[in-house]
N, C-alpha and C positions, 0 to 999 in steps of 0.2 A: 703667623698663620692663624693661631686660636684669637679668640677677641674676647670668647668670656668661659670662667669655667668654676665648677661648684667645688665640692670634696673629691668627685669621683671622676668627673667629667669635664671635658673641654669641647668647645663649637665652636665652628669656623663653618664658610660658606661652601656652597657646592660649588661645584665645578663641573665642566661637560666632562671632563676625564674620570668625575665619578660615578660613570654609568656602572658600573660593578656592582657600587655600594647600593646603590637605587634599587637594583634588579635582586640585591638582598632580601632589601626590605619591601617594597612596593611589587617584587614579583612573586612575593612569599603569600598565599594563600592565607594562611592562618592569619597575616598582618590584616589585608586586604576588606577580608571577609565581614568587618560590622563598618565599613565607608565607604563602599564600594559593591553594586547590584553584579558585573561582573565575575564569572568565576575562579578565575586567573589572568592578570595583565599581561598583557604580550612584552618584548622585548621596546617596541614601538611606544605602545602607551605609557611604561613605565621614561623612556626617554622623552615622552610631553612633560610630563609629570615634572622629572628633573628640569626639562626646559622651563616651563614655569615657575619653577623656584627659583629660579636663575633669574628670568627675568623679574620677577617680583623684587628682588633685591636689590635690582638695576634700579627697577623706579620709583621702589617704596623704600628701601632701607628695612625690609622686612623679609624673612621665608621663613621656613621648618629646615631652619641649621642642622645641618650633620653634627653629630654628640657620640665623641669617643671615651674610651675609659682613661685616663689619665696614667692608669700604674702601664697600659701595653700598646695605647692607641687601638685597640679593639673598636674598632665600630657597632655601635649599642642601637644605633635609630635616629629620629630626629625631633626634634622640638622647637617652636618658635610661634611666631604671630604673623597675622594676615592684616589686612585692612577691616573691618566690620563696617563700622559708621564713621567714615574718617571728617565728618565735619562733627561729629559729637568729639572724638575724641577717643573713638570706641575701637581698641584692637581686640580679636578673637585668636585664642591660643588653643596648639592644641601640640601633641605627641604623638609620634607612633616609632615602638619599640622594634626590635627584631625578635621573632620567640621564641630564639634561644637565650635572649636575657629576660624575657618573662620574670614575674614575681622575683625582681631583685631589688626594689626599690629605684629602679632610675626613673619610672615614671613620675616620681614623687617629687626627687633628688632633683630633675631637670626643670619641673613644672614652676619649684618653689624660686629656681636662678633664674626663668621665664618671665616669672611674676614681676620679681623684682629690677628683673632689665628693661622690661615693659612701663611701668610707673617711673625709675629711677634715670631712664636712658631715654625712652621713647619719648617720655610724658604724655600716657596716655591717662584720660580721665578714670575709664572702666574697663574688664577685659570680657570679652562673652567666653563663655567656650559650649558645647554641645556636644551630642554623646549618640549614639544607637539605643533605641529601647532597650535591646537586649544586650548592653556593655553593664552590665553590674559595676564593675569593677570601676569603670570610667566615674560612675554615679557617689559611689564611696569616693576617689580622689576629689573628685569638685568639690564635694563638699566637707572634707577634711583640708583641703587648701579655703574654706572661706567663700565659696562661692555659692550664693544664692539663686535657687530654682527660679524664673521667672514666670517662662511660658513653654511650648511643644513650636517648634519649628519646622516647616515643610525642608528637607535634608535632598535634594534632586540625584544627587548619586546612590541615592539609597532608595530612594521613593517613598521616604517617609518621614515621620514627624519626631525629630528627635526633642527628649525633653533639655530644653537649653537653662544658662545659667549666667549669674553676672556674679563681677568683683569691680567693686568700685574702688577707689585709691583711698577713701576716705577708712573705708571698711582694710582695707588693706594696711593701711597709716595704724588704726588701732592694735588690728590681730600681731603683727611684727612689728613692733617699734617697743 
Protein backbone atom coordinates (compact mmCIF):
# COMPACT_ATOMS: atom_id res chain seq x y z
CA UNK A 1 0.00 0.00 0.00
CA UNK A 2 2.92 2.57 1.01
CA UNK A 3 5.45 2.94 -2.22
CA UNK A 4 7.86 5.32 -0.61
CA UNK A 5 8.70 6.33 2.93
CA UNK A 6 11.61 8.50 5.00
CA UNK A 7 12.48 7.94 8.90
CA UNK A 8 9.03 9.03 10.05
CA UNK A 9 6.84 8.67 7.14
CA UNK A 10 5.34 6.55 4.59
CA UNK A 11 2.97 7.74 1.18
CA UNK A 12 0.70 5.87 -0.59
CA UNK A 13 -1.94 7.34 -3.03
CA UNK A 14 -5.45 8.70 -2.31
CA UNK A 15 -8.32 7.09 -2.63
CA UNK A 16 -11.96 8.27 -2.99
CA UNK A 17 -12.67 6.47 0.40
CA UNK A 18 -10.15 9.17 1.82
CA UNK A 19 -12.54 11.92 1.79
CA UNK A 20 -12.10 12.00 5.76
CA UNK A 21 -8.43 12.55 5.58
CA UNK A 22 -8.86 15.36 2.73
CA UNK A 23 -11.72 17.23 4.79
CA UNK A 24 -8.71 17.14 7.66
CA UNK A 25 -6.49 18.75 5.83
CA UNK A 26 -7.93 20.80 2.93
CA UNK A 27 -11.07 21.64 5.05
CA UNK A 28 -8.91 22.98 7.94
CA UNK A 29 -8.69 26.70 7.63
CA UNK A 30 -5.39 27.24 9.08
CA UNK A 31 -3.95 24.71 6.14
CA UNK A 32 -6.02 26.43 3.61
CA UNK A 33 -5.41 29.98 4.40
CA UNK A 34 -1.87 31.16 2.34
CA UNK A 35 -3.29 28.69 -1.21
CA UNK A 36 -6.17 29.32 -1.28
CA UNK A 37 -8.56 33.14 -1.58
CA UNK A 38 -11.50 31.13 -0.01
CA UNK A 39 -12.28 31.29 3.59
CA UNK A 40 -13.16 27.66 4.19
CA UNK A 41 -13.53 24.82 1.63
CA UNK A 42 -16.77 23.27 1.70
CA UNK A 43 -17.27 19.39 1.86
CA UNK A 44 -17.69 19.61 -2.19
CA UNK A 45 -14.51 21.53 -3.00
CA UNK A 46 -12.40 19.65 -0.83
CA UNK A 47 -13.84 16.25 -2.74
CA UNK A 48 -12.69 18.25 -6.27
CA UNK A 49 -9.59 18.56 -4.72
CA UNK A 50 -9.18 14.85 -3.80
CA UNK A 51 -10.66 14.17 -7.27
CA UNK A 52 -7.95 15.66 -8.77
CA UNK A 53 -5.18 14.14 -7.18
CA UNK A 54 -6.73 11.02 -8.02
CA UNK A 55 -6.81 11.84 -11.28
CA UNK A 56 -3.44 13.27 -11.68
CA UNK A 57 -2.04 10.13 -10.60
CA UNK A 58 -4.12 8.21 -13.21
CA UNK A 59 -2.54 10.17 -15.86
CA UNK A 60 0.68 11.62 -14.69
CA UNK A 61 2.14 9.14 -12.15
CA UNK A 62 2.17 12.24 -9.95
CA UNK A 63 -0.20 13.92 -6.88
CA UNK A 64 0.41 15.32 -3.09
CA UNK A 65 0.49 11.66 -1.79
CA UNK A 66 -1.01 11.25 1.62
CA UNK A 67 2.05 10.90 4.29
CA UNK A 68 1.51 9.10 7.48
CA UNK A 69 3.73 8.67 10.53
CA UNK A 70 5.12 5.37 10.37
CA UNK A 71 5.48 4.61 14.38
CA UNK A 72 0.95 4.89 14.31
CA UNK A 73 -0.23 5.63 10.80
CA UNK A 74 -1.37 9.12 11.93
CA UNK A 75 -2.17 10.99 9.11
CA UNK A 76 0.34 14.07 9.00
CA UNK A 77 -0.66 15.97 5.37
CA UNK A 78 0.49 15.38 2.07
CA UNK A 79 3.32 15.86 -0.18
CA UNK A 80 4.27 15.22 -3.73
CA UNK A 81 4.79 16.73 -7.46
CA UNK A 82 2.59 18.16 -10.24
CA UNK A 83 3.37 18.60 -13.80
CA UNK A 84 5.16 22.22 -14.23
CA UNK A 85 6.91 22.11 -17.60
CA UNK A 86 6.71 18.60 -18.59
CA UNK A 87 8.48 18.92 -21.88
CA UNK A 88 11.38 20.65 -19.91
CA UNK A 89 11.43 18.06 -17.58
CA UNK A 90 10.14 20.36 -14.88
CA UNK A 91 8.03 19.01 -11.88
CA UNK A 92 6.75 21.50 -9.24
CA UNK A 93 6.62 20.20 -5.56
CA UNK A 94 4.91 21.15 -2.85
CA UNK A 95 3.34 20.06 0.94
CA UNK A 96 0.78 20.76 2.93
CA UNK A 97 0.72 19.58 6.63
CA UNK A 98 -2.23 19.21 9.01
CA UNK A 99 -1.68 21.91 11.98
CA UNK A 100 -1.75 19.92 14.45
CA UNK A 101 1.67 18.53 13.18
CA UNK A 102 2.85 22.06 12.70
CA UNK A 103 6.55 22.79 13.57
CA UNK A 104 7.53 19.00 13.77
CA UNK A 105 9.78 18.84 11.09
CA UNK A 106 7.78 16.79 8.52
CA UNK A 107 7.63 19.42 6.14
CA UNK A 108 11.41 19.14 5.93
CA UNK A 109 11.44 15.24 6.57
CA UNK A 110 8.90 14.76 3.41
CA UNK A 111 10.19 17.57 1.06
CA UNK A 112 13.82 15.96 1.22
CA UNK A 113 12.15 11.95 0.37
CA UNK A 114 10.12 14.34 -2.44
CA UNK A 115 13.21 15.71 -3.81
CA UNK A 116 14.83 12.66 -4.07
CA UNK A 117 11.79 10.50 -5.76
CA UNK A 118 11.39 13.33 -8.01
CA UNK A 119 15.17 13.17 -9.53
CA UNK A 120 15.72 9.37 -8.56
CA UNK A 121 12.27 8.01 -9.74
CA UNK A 122 10.52 10.46 -11.92
CA UNK A 123 13.65 11.74 -13.69
CA UNK A 124 12.83 15.01 -13.69
CA UNK A 125 15.45 17.53 -14.81
CA UNK A 126 14.51 20.67 -12.09
CA UNK A 127 11.70 20.86 -9.51
CA UNK A 128 9.83 24.61 -9.13
CA UNK A 129 8.19 24.98 -6.02
CA UNK A 130 6.46 28.44 -4.93
CA UNK A 131 5.16 29.94 -1.76
CA UNK A 132 2.55 32.84 -0.54
CA UNK A 133 4.47 36.10 0.18
CA UNK A 134 3.31 35.85 3.48
CA UNK A 135 4.64 31.93 4.18
CA UNK A 136 7.87 32.68 5.89
CA UNK A 137 8.34 29.58 6.88
CA UNK A 138 7.70 27.94 3.23
CA UNK A 139 10.74 30.68 2.27
CA UNK A 140 13.24 29.26 4.84
CA UNK A 141 12.45 25.44 3.76
CA UNK A 142 13.16 26.21 -0.06
CA UNK A 143 15.96 27.38 0.63
CA UNK A 144 17.52 25.19 3.26
CA UNK A 145 16.42 22.22 0.82
CA UNK A 146 18.80 24.04 -2.16
CA UNK A 147 16.35 25.82 -3.94
CA UNK A 148 17.08 28.86 -5.82
CA UNK A 149 14.73 32.02 -5.97
CA UNK A 150 14.08 32.65 -9.63
CA UNK A 151 11.31 35.05 -10.19
CA UNK A 152 7.32 36.16 -8.45
CA UNK A 153 4.69 34.13 -10.20
CA UNK A 154 1.03 35.13 -10.86
CA UNK A 155 -0.47 32.16 -8.08
CA UNK A 156 -4.72 32.34 -9.47
CA UNK A 157 -5.95 30.79 -6.19
CA UNK A 158 -4.50 33.27 -4.42
CA UNK A 159 -4.40 36.30 -6.73
CA UNK A 160 -1.19 36.91 -6.38
CA UNK A 161 2.47 36.78 -7.15
CA UNK A 162 4.14 34.17 -5.30
CA UNK A 163 8.05 34.45 -4.97
CA UNK A 164 8.98 31.06 -6.89
CA UNK A 165 12.07 28.86 -6.90
CA UNK A 166 14.04 26.07 -8.72
CA UNK A 167 16.18 23.00 -7.89
CA UNK A 168 17.84 21.70 -10.57
CA UNK A 169 19.24 17.91 -10.39
CA UNK A 170 22.65 18.94 -11.12
CA UNK A 171 22.33 21.43 -7.98
CA UNK A 172 20.72 18.64 -6.36
CA UNK A 173 23.65 15.78 -7.55
CA UNK A 174 26.07 18.17 -5.51
CA UNK A 175 24.22 19.27 -2.31
CA UNK A 176 23.43 15.29 -1.51
CA UNK A 177 25.64 13.00 -2.91
Amino acid sequence: MYFLQSERLEFRKWTVDDIDLALRLWGDPKVTRLIDTRPQLTREEVEERLNLEIKTELEHSVQYWPMFQLVDEEFVGCCGLRLYKPAEKILEIGAHICSEHWRKGYGLEAAKCMIKYAFDVQDAAALFAGHNPSNAASRVLLTKLGFDYTHDEFYPPTGLYHPSYLLTVEKFTSLFD
